[in-house]
C-alpha positions in Angstrom: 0.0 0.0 0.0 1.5 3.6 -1.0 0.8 6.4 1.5 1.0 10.1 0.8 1.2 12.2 3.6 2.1 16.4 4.1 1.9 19.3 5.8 1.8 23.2 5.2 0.4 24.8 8.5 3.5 25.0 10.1 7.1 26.9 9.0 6.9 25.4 5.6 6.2 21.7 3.7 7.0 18.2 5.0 5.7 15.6 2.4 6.2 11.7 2.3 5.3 8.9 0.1 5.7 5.3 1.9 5.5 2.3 1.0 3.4 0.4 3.6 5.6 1.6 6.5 8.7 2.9 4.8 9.3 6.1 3.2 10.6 6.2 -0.4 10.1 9.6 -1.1 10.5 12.8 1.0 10.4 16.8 0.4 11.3 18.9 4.0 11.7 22.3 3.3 11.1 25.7 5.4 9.7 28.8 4.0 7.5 31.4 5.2 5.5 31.7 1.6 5.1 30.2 -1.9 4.0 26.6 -0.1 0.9 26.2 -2.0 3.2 26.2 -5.1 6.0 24.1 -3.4 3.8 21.3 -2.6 2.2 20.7 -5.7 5.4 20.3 -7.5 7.1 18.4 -4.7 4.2 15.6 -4.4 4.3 15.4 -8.2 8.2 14.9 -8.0 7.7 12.2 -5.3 5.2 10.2 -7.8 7.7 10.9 -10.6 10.7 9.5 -9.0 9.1 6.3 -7.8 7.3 5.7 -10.8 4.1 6.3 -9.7 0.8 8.0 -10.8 -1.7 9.5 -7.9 -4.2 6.6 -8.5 -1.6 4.3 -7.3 -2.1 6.0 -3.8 -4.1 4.4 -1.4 -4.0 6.6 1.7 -3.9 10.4 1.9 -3.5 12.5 5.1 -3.2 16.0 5.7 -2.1 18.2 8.6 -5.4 20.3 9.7 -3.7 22.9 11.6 -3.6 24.8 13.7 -1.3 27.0 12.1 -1.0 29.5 9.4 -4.6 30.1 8.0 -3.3 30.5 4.7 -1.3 27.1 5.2 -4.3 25.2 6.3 -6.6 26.5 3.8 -3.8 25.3 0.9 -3.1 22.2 2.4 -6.5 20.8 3.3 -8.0 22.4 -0.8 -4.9 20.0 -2.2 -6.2 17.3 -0.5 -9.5 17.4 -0.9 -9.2 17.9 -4.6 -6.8 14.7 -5.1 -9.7 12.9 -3.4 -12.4 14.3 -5.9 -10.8 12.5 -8.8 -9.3 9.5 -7.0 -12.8 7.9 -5.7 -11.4 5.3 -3.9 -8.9 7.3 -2.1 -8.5 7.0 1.1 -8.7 10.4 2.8 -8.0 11.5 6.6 -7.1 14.9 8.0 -4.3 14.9 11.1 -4.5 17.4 13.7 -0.8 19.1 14.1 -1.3 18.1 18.0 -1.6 14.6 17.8 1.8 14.9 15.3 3.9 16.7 17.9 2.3 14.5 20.6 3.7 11.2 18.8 7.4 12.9 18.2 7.7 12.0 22.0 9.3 8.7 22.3 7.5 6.6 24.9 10.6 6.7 27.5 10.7 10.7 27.1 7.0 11.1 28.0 6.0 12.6 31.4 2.5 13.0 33.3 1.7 15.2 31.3 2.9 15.6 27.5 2.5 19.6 26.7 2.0 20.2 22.7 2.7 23.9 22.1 2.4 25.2 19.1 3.3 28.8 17.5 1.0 31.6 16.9 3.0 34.6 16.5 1.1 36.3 19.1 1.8 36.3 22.6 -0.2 33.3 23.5 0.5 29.9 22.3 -1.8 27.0 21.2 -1.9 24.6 23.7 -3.1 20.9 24.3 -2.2 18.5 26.7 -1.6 14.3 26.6 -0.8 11.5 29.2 1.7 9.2 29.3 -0.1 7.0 26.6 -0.8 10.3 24.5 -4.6 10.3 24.9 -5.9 14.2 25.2 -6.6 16.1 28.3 -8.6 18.7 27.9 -9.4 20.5 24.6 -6.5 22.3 22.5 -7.4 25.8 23.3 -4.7 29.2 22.7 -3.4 30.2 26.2 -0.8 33.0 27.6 2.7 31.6 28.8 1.4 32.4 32.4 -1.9 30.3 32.0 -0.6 27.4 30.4 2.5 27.6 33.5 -0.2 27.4 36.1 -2.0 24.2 34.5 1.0 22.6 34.7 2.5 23.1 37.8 3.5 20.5 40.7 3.8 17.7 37.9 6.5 16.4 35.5 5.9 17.7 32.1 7.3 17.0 28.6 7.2 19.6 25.7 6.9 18.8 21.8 5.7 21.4 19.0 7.2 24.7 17.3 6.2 26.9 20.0 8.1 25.4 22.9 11.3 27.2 22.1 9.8 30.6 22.6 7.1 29.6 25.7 10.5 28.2 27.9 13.1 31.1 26.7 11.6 32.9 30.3 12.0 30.4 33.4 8.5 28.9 34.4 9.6 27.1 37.1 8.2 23.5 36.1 9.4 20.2 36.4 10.3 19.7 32.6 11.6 16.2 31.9 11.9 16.4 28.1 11.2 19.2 25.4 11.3 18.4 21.8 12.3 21.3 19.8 11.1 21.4 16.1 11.2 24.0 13.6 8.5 22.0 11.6 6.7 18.4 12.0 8.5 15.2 11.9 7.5 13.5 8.6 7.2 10.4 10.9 5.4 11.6 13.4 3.4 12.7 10.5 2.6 9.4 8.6 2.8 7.3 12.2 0.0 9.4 13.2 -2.1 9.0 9.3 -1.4 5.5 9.8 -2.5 4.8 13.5 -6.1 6.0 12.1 -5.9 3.9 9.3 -5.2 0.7 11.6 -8.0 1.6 13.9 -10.3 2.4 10.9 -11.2 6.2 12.2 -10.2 7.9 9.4 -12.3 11.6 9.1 -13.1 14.3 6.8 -10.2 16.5 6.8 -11.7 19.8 8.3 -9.5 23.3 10.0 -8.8 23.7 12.9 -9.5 26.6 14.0 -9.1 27.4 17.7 -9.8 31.4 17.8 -11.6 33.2 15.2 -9.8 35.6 12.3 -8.4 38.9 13.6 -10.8 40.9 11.4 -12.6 44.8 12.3 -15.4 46.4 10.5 -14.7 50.1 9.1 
C-alpha cells in the first residue's frame, strides 16, 4: 500500500510517500511563503521518482492545523481535490497536536505531554496528553502564564514549534523532556495518518481553528 502524507500549517512543507511503512520519497523544506506552489510540484516529484501516478495511492492524510490560516486552507483544498478524482482514495485529515504528541518517544513522555504550538502572538496553542498520549482537555490558545499554572506541581514533557519561545523565560516547572522542532517530523506525520488507518477512524479533513480571524469592520 503507498501512503502520501504532508503538511503546510507549520514553518513550511514536509511531504512523504511510503510504501506500507517505509518512506521512499521525502520533500522537507522551510519557507514562510510560496507553499501552495511548493507542494504541488514536490508531491508530483515524489510520484515521478518512484514511478508512480496518484491513482496508485491508497492513503492520503493531511495536517489540519492549527497553524497558518493560509497554510491550512492550501493544504487541506490539495487534498481534498486529489480525493475528488481518486474515488477510492482513502482520505484523513491529522491534527498538528496529535503529530507533535507522537514525536515523544515513549521513555521521554511525562505525566503530562504539553503540545505547544506557535502563533505569532503572545499566547501559544496549547493541548495537553498523558503518558499514553490520549488528550486532556481541549486544544485551546493560552498566555505563557496560563498554560505555566496548568501545569504546575507535575513532571511535564514539551513537543511542538512553540516550545522554544514559551521556555526562553523560566516557568519554574518540572520539565523532563522538550522536543524542539522547527516543523513536524514526517514520521510523526505518517505514524500518526497510519495509526487511524489501523484503527479504521479515518475523518473528513476539516481546519482547525481554535480562535476566530483577527478581522474589524470600518
Amino acid at each position: 500500500m503507498y501512503t502520501l502524507v504532508f503538511d503546510t500549517t507549520g514553518n513550511g512543507i514536509v511531504a512523504g510517500l511510503y510504501k506500507d511503512t517505509t518512506c521512499i520519497g521525502k520533500k522537507e523544506k522551510a519557507e514562510e511563503f510560496g507553499q501552495a506552489e511548493d507542494l504541488a510540484v514536490g508531491v508530483k516529484n515524489l510520484l515521478d521518482s518512484n514511478r508512480l501516478e496518484f491513482k496508485d495511492i491508497s492513503l492520503l492524510g493531511v495536517c489540519t492545523g492549527p497553524g497558518s490560516f493560509t497554510g491550512v486552507r492550501a493544504g487541506l483544498a490539495f487534498a481534498r481535490g486529489l480525493a475528488l478524482g481518486s474515488p477510492e482514495l482513502q482520505l484523513t485529515g491529522v491534527p498538528a497536536f496529535e503529530v507533535y504528541a507522537n514525536m515523544l518517544d515513549e521513555k521521554d513522555r511525562a505525566f503530562y505531554n504539553a503540545v505547544v504550538i506557535e502563533t505569532k502572538r503572545e499566547d501559544f496553542y496549547f493541548q495537553l496528553f498523558d503518558s499514553r498520549l490520549c488528550k486532556i482537555g481541549q486544544p485551546e490558545a493560552l498566555t505563557r502564564e496560563e498554560i505555566a499554572k496548568r501545569l504546575k506541581g507535575h513532571q511535564v514533557s514539551f513537543a511542538g514549534d512553540g516550545v522554544e519561545r514559551l521556555l526562553s523565560v523560566s516557568l519554574g516547572l518540572q520539565i523532563k523532556q522538550v522536543e524542539l522542532a522547527e516543523m513536524m517530523s514526517l514520521d510523526a506525520l505518517f505514524r500518526t495518518t497510519y495509526q487511524k488507518y489501523l484503527q479504521k477512524n479515518l475523518d473528513f479533513p476539516k481546519p482547525l481553528y481554535i480562535r476566530g480571524a483577527d478581522t474589524c469592520v470600518k
